[in-house]
C-alpha positions as CSV (number, residue, x, y, z in Angstrom):
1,X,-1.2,46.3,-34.2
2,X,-3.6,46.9,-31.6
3,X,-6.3,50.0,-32.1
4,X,-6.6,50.0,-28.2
5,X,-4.5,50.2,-25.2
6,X,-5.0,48.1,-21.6
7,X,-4.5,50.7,-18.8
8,X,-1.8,49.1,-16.3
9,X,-4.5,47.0,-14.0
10,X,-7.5,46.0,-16.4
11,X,-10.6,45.1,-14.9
12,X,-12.3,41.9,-16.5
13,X,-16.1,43.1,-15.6
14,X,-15.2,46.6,-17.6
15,X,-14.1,44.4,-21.0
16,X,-17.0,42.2,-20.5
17,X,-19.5,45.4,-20.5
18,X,-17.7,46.8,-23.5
19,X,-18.2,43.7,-25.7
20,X,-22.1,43.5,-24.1
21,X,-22.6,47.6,-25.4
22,X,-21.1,47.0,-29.0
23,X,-23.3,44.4,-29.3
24,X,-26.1,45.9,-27.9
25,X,-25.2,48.5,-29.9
26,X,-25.2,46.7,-33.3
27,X,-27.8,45.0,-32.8
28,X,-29.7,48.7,-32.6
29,X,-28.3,49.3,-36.1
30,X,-25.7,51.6,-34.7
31,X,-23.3,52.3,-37.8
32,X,-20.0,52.5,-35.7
33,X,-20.8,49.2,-33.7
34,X,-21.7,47.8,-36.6
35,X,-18.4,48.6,-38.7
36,X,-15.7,47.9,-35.9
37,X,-18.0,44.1,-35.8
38,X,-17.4,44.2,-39.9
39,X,-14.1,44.9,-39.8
40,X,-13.3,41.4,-38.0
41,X,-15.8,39.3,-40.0
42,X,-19.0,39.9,-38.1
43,X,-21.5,40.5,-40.6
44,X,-25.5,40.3,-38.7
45,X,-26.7,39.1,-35.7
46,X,-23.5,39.6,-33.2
47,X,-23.9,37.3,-30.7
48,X,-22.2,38.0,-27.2
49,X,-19.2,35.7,-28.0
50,X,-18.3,37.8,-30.9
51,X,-18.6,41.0,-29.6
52,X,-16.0,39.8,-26.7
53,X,-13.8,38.2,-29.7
54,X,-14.2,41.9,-31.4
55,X,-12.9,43.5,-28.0
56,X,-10.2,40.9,-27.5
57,X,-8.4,41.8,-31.1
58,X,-9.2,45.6,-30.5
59,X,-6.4,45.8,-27.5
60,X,-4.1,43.4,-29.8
61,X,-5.1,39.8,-28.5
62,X,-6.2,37.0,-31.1
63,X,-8.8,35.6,-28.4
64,X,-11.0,36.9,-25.7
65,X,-9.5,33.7,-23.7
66,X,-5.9,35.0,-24.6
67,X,-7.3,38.5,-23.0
68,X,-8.8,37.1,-20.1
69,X,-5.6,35.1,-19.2
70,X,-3.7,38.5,-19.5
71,X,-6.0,40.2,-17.2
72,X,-6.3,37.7,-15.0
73,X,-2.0,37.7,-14.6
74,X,-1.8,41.7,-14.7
75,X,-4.6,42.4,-12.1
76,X,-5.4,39.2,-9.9
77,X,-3.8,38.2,-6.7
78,X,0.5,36.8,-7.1
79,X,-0.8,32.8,-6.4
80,X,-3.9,33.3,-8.7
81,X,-1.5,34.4,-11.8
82,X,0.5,31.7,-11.2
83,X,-2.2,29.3,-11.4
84,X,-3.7,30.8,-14.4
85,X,-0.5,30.9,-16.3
86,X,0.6,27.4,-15.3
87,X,-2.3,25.6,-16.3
88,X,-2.2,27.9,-20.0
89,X,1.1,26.0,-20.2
90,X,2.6,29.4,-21.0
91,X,6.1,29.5,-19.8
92,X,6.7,33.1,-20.8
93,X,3.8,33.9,-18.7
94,X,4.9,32.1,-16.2
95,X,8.4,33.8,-16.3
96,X,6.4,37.5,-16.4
97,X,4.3,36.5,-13.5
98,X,7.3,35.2,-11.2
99,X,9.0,38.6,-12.0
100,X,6.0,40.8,-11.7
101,X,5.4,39.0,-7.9
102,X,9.4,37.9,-7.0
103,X,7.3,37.3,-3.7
104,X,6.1,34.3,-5.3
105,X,9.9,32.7,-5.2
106,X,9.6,31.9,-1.6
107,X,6.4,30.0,-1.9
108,X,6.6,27.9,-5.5
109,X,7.3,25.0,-3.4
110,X,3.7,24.8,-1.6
111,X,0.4,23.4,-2.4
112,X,-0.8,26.4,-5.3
113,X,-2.4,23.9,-7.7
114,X,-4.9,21.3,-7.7
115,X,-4.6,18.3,-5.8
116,X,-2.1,20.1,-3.2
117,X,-0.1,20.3,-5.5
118,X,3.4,22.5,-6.0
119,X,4.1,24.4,-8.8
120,X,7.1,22.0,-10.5
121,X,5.1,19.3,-10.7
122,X,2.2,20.8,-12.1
123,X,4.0,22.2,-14.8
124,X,5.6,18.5,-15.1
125,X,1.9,17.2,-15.6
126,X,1.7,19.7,-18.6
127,X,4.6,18.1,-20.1
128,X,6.5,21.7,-20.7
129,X,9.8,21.4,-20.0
130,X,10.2,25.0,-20.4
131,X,7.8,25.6,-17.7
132,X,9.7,23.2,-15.6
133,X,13.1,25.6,-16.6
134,X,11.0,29.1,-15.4
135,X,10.4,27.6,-12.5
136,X,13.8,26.1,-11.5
137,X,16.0,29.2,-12.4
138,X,13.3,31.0,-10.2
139,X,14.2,28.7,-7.1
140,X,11.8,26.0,-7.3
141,X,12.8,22.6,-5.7
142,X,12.6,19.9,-8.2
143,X,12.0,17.1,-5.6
144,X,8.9,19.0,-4.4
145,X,6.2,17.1,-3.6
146,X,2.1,17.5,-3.4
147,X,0.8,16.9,-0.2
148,X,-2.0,15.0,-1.5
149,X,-3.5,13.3,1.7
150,X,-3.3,9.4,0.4
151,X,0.1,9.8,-1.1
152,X,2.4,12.8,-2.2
153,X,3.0,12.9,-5.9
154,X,6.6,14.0,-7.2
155,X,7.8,15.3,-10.9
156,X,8.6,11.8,-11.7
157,X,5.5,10.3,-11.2
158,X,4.1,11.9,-13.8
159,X,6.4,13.1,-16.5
160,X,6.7,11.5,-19.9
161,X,10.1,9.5,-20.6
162,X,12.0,12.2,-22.0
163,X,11.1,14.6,-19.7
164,X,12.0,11.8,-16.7
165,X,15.4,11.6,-18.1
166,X,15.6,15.8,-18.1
167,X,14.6,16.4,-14.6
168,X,16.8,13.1,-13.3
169,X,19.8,15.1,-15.2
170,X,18.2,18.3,-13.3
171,X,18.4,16.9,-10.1
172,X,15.2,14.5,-9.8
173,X,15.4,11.6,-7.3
174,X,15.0,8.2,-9.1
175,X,13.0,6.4,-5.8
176,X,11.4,2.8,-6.1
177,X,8.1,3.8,-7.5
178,X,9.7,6.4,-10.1
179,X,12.5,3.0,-11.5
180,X,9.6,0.9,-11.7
181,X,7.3,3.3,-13.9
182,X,10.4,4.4,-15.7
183,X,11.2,0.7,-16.4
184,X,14.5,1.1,-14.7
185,X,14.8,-2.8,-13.7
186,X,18.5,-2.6,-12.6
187,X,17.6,0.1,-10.4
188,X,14.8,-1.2,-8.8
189,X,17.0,-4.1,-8.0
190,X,19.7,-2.3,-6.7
191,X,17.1,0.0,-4.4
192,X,15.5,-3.2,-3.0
193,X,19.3,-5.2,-2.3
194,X,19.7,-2.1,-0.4
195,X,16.4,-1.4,1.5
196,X,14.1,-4.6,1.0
197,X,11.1,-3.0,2.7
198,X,10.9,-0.7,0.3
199,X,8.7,-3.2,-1.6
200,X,6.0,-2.0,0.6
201,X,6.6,1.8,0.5
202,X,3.2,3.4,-0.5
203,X,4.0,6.8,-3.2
204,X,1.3,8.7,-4.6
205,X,-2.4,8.0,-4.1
206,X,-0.8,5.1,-1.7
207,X,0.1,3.3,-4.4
208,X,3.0,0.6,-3.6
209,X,5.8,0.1,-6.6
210,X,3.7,-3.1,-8.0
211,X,1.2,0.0,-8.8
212,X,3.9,1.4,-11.1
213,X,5.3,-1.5,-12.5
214,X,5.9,-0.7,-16.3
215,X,7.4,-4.3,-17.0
216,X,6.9,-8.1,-16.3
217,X,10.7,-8.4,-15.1
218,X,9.7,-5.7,-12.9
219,X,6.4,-6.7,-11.8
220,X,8.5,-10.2,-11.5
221,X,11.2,-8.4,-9.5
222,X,8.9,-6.8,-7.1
223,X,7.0,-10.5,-6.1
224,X,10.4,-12.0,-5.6
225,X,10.8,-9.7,-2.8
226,X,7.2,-9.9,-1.3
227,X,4.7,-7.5,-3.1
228,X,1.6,-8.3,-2.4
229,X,0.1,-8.8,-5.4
230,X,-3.4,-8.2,-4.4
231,X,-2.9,-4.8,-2.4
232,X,-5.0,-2.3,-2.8
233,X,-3.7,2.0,-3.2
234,X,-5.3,4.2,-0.5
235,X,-7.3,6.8,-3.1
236,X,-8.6,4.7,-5.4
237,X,-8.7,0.9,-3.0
238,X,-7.8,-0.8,-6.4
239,X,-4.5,-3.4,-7.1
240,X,-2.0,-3.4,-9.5
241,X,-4.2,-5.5,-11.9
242,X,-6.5,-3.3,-12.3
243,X,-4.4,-0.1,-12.7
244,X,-2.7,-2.2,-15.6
245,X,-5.8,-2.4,-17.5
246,X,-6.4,1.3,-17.4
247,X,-4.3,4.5,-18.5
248,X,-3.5,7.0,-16.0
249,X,-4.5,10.0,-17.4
250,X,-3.1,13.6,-16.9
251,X,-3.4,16.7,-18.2
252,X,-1.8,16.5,-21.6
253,X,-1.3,12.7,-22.0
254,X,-2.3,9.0,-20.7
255,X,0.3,6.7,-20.0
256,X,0.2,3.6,-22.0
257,X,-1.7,0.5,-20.9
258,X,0.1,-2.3,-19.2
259,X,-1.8,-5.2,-20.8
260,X,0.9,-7.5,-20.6
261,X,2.0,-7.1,-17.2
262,X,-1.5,-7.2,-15.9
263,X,-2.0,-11.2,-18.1
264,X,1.4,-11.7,-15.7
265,X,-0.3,-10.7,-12.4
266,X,-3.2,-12.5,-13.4
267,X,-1.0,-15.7,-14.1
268,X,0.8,-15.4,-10.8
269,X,-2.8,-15.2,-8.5
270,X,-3.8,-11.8,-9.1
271,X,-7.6,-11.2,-8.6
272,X,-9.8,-10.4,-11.2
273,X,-13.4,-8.8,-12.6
274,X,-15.2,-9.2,-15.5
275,X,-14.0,-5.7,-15.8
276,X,-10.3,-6.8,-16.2
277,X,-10.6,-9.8,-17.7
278,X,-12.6,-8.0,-20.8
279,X,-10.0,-5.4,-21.8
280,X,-6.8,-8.0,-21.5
281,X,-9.1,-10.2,-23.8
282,X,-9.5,-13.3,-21.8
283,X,-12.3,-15.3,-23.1
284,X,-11.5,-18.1,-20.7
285,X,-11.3,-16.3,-18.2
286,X,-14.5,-14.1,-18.8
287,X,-16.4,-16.9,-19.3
288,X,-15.3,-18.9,-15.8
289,X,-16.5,-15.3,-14.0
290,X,-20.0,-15.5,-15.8
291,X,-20.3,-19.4,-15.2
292,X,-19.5,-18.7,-11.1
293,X,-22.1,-15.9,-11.0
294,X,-23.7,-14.7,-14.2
295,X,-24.9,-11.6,-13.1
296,X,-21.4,-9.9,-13.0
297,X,-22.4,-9.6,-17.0
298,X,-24.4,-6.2,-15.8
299,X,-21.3,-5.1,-14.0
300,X,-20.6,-1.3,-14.6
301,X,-18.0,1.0,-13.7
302,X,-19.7,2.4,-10.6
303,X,-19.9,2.5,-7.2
304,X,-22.6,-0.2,-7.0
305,X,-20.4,-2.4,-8.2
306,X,-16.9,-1.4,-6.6
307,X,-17.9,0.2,-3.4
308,X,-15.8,2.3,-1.1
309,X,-14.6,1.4,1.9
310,X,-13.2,4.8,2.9
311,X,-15.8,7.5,2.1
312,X,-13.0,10.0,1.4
313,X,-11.3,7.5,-1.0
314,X,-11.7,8.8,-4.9
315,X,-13.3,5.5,-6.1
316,X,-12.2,2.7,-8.5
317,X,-9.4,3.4,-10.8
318,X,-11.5,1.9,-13.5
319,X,-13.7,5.9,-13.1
320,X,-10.8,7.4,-14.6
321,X,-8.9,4.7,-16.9
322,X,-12.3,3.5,-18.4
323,X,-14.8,6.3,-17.3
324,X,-18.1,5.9,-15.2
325,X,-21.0,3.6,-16.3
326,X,-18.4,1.6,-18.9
327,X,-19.7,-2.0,-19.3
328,X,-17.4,-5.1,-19.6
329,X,-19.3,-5.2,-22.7
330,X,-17.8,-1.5,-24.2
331,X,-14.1,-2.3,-22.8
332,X,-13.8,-5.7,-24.8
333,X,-15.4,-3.8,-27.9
334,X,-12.5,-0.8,-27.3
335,X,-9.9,-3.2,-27.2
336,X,-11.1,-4.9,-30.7
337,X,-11.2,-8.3,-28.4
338,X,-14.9,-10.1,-30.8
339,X,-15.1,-13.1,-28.8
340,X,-15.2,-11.4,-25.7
341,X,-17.5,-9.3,-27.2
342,X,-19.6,-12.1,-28.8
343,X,-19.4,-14.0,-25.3
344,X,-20.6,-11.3,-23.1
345,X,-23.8,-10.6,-25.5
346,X,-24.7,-14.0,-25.5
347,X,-25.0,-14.2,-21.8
348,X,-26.6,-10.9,-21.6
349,X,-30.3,-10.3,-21.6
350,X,-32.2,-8.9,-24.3
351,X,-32.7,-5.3,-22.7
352,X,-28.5,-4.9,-22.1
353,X,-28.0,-6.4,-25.3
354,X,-30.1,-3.5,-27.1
355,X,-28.1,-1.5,-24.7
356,X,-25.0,-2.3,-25.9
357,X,-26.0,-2.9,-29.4
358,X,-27.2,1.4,-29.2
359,X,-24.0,2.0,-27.7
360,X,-21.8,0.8,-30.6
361,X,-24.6,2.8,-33.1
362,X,-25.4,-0.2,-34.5
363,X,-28.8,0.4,-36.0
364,X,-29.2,-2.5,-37.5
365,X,-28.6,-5.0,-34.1
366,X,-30.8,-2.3,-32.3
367,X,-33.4,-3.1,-34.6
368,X,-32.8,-6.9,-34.9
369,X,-32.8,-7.2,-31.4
370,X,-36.3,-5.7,-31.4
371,X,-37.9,-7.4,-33.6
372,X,-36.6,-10.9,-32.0
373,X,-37.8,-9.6,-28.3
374,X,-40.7,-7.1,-29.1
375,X,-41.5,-6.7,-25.9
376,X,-38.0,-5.8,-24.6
377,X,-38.9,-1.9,-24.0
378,X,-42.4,-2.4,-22.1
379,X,-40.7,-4.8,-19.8
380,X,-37.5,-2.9,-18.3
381,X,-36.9,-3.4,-14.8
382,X,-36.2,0.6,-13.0
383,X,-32.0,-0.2,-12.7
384,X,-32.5,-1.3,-16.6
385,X,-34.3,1.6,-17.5
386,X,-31.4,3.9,-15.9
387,X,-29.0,2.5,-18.7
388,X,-29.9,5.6,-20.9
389,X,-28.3,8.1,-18.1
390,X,-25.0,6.2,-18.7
391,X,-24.8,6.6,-22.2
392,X,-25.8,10.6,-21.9
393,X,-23.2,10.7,-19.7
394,X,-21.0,9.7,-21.8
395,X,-22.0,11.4,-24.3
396,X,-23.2,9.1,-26.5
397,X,-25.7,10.9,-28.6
398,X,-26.7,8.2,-31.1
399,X,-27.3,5.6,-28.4
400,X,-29.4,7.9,-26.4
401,X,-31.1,8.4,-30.0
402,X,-31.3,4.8,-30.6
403,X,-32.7,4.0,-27.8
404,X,-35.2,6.8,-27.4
405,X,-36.8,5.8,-30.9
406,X,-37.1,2.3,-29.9
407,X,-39.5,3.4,-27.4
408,X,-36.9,3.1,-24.3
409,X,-38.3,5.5,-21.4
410,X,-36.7,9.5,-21.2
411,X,-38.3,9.6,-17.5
412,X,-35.4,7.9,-15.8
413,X,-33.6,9.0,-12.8
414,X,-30.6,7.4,-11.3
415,X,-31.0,7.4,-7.1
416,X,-30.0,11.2,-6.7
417,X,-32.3,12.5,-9.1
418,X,-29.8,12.7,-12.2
419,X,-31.5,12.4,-15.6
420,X,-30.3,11.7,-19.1
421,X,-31.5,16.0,-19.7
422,X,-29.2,16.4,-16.4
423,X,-26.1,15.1,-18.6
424,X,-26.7,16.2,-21.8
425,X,-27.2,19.9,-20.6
426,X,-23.9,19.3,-18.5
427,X,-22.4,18.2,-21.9
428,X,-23.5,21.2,-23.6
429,X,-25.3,18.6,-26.4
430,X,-28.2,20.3,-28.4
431,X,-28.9,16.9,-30.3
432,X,-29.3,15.1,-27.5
433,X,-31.2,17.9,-25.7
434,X,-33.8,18.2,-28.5
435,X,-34.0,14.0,-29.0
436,X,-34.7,14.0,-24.9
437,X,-37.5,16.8,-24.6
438,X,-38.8,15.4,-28.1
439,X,-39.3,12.4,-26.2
440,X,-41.2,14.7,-23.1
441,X,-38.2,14.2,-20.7
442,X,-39.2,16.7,-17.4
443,X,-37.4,20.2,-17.8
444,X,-37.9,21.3,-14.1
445,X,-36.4,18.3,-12.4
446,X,-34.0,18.5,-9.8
447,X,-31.1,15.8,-8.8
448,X,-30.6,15.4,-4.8
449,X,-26.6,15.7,-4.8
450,X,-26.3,19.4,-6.0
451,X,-30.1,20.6,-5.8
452,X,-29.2,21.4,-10.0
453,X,-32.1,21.5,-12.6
454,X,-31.2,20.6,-16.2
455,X,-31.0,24.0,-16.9
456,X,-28.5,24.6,-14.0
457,X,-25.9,22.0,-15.2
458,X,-26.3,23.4,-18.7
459,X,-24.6,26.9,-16.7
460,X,-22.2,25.3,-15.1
461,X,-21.4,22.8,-17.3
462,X,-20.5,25.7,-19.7
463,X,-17.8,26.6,-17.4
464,X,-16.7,23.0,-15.9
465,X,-17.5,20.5,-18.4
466,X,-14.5,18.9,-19.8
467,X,-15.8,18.8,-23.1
468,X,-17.3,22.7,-22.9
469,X,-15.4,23.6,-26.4
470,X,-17.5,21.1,-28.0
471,X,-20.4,22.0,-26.7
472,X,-23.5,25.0,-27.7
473,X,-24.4,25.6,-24.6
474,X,-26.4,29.0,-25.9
475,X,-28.6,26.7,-27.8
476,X,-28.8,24.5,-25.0
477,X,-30.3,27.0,-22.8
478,X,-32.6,28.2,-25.4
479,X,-33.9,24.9,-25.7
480,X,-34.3,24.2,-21.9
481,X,-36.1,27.7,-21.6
482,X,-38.7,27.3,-24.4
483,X,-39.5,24.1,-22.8
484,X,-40.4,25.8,-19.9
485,X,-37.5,25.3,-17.5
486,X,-37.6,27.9,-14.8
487,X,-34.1,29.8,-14.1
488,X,-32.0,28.9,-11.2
489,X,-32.5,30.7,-7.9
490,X,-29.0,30.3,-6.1
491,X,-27.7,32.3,-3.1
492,X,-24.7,33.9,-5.1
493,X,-24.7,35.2,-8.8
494,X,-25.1,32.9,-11.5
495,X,-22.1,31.7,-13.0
496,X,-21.9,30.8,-16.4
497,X,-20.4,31.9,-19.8
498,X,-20.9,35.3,-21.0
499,X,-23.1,34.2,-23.8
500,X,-25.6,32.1,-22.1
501,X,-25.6,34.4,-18.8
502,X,-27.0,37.2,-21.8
503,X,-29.6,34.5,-22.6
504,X,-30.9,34.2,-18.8
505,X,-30.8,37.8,-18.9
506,X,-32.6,38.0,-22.0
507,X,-35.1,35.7,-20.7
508,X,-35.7,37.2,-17.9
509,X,-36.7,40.8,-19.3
């Protein structure tokens, strides 16, 4: 039961400055702030966060998320609710919202979500198939598509199996790329007897059906009738190959990888990288790419290494099915594939072997490695030395460790400024933080993309990153302050969580 009552349009700001005066308030010994803290667990030392966790089960709510969400539905704009609900995965919100705004029903078929995206299919995405029922007994279309500029995306190119088979019996239009994802080879077949060209029809992100093939006999299928095994998608400029070595990722689960039919592609003439090659665990064909060029060993996931060609094109498909920075080295380890593994470090030279070796945490290699090469460190080249940004970036805390007590440089900068402090901030990581400025990396340091300090990726990483539950950002920004970094100056309000915009402010009195 709640002890408090929302009035009919709550206003965020006014909640917020309730939880900011209890705490105030108990931190001042006050006896009533400090009993309605006790009487939910809070004991000493309220810190912002529980005060708003204090306010949020006050007016009934078991989180001050769960309250914000409401708020946000009850006083923000119709479209705005909908978002908010929709990417809670809520479908009783969602129903509330659509019936406290019917206005709504006449636009759930345009771009409201990310990505241009309509409403069906972002709830497809989620994988709620309740969602999916709100929204069609509210009017939406179920072949609704984004308007993504490279390629529209539709509810089947998305949705898990058993959700496919729902929305086909809801209505859903099985077209060439959704049968070859699905692994519907008799329909593809039939599809392409009827309309041959349709082997070249580009679907989301300008992908072609080879894109989506979740089978050989597909795959197969597709080159009997002309695919073009080495076209590239419009977004991402990468070929079928090289989306079979990755998952497609969305928001509440990856499809699987596609190992088998990318071995096929490869077979039938299919180009491939050192990148590819690792995580289908091809020694042969690893080592044939080192022995024509052996520098491809230092090949990373980045855009040195797979450069666009359109500037508005997303990048490799590789920066979201392995991540940015990944080596060939880290894929064939992922993929449990040793003699890749063992073949790649023994072309490698010492520094990205240490690299590598910090990466897995192996202390042990780290310091062997060392020992054998003790002059490893004092001789990195600059791109070497930037290694360390890659691994905070990935959040690697015990390689950035590693490697920082071997004696491997903290004052590293990729070309737009961005240092390992920029990523760890970002992350919200107060071990890496304190292993970076123990090893004097700069505080006030800004990269040349954003304009952002440390300290200013640390705010907005609080709100952004996609690992922000993990992360102590308060401690983060106490850290960054007592080591001197100066507070953002921007043109609008900072933005940041409650609890570390109270630190700033702190700071600043």
């Amino acid at each position: 039961m709640s002890l408090r009552e929302l009035p009919a349009r709550p206003n965020l700001e006014h909640l917020k400055n309730q939880a900011r005066t209890l705490q105030r308030a108990a931190l001042d010994q006050d006896a009533s702030a400090t009993a309605r803290l006790a009487a939910f667990g809070v004991t000493s030392n309220p810190k912002l966060a529980d005060a708003l966790h204090v306010i949020a089960r006050e007016y009934g709510f078991d989180t001050w998320p769960a309250l914000k969400l409401h708020v946000e539905v009850k006083s923000g704009e119709p479209e705005a609710a909908l978002r908010a609900a929709i990417r809670a995965g809520d479908a009783a919100l969602v129903r509330d919202v659509l019936k406290l705004h019917p206005s709504l029903k006449t636009k759930l078929n345009e771009p409201l979500m990310d990505f241009d995206t309509p409403a069906i299919v972002a709830a497809v995405q989620k994988g709620s198939r309740e969602m999916v029922d709100a929204l069609l007994d509210a009017g939406a279309d179920i072949n609704a598509r984004s308007r993504w500029w490279a390629g529209s995306f539709g509810v089947l190119d998305s949705a898990n199996a058993e959700l496919a088979e729902y929305l086909i019996a809801r209505g859903a239009v099985v077209d060439i790329h959704a049968a070859a994802r699905l692994g519907k080879v008799d329909q593809v077949r039939e599809l392409l007897q009827q309309k041959p060209e349709l082997v070249h029809a580009r679907g989301g992100d300008g992908q072609l059906p080879l894109h989506f093939a979740a089978t050989v006999d597909i795959a197969e299928l597709l080159l009997e009738y002309g695919a073009d095994i080495n076209a590239r998608d419009i977004d991402h400029e990468s070929t079928a190959a090289q989306y079979m070595a990755c998952q497609r990722q969305y928001m509440e689960w990856r499809e699987p990888y596609r190992h088998d039919v990318a071995r096929f592609l490869i077979a039938r003439g299919a180009e491939a990288d050192i990148l590819l090659a690792s995580a289908i665990g091809d020694v042969a064909l690893v080592e044939r790419i080192l022995n024509d060029d052996p520098e491809t060993v230092r090949t990373t996931v980045s855009e040195r290494y797979f450069p666009k060609k359109n500037p508005e094109a997303g990048g490799t498909i590789y920066m979201y099915g392995f991540g940015l920075t990944r080596s060939p080295h880290s894929i064939a380890h992922q993929f449990g594939h040793k003699a890749v593994f063992d073949l790649l470090m023994q072309r490698s030279a010492p520094w990205l072997r240490l690299v590598q070796a910090a990466e897995l945490g192996d202390a042990a290699m780290v310091k062997r490695i060392v020992e054998q090469h003790p002059a490893v460190i004092t001789r990195l080249t600059e791109h070497a030395a930037r290694r360390i940004v890659g691994a905070a970036f990935r959040n690697n805390t015990r390689a950035v460790e590693l490697l920082l007590e071997q004696g491997w440089p903290s004052k590293v900068a990729l070309e737009n400024g961005q240092t390992p402090l920029h990523c760890a901030s970002w992350h919200g990581n107060i071990a890496m933080v304190r292993a970076l400025l123990a090893h004097e990396a700069p505080v006030n340091v800004f990269e040349t993309e954003y304009g952002g300090s440390p300290l200013a990726w640390a705010l907005h990483g609080s709100l952004n990153s996609w690992e922000r539950e993990k992360g102590d950002y308060p401690a983060v920004t106490r850290a960054l302050l007592e080591a001197g970094a100066k507070i953002p100056k921007p043109e609008r309000p900072l933005e940041a969580t409650e609890e570390v915009l109270g630190i700033i402010q702190q700071h600043k009195e």
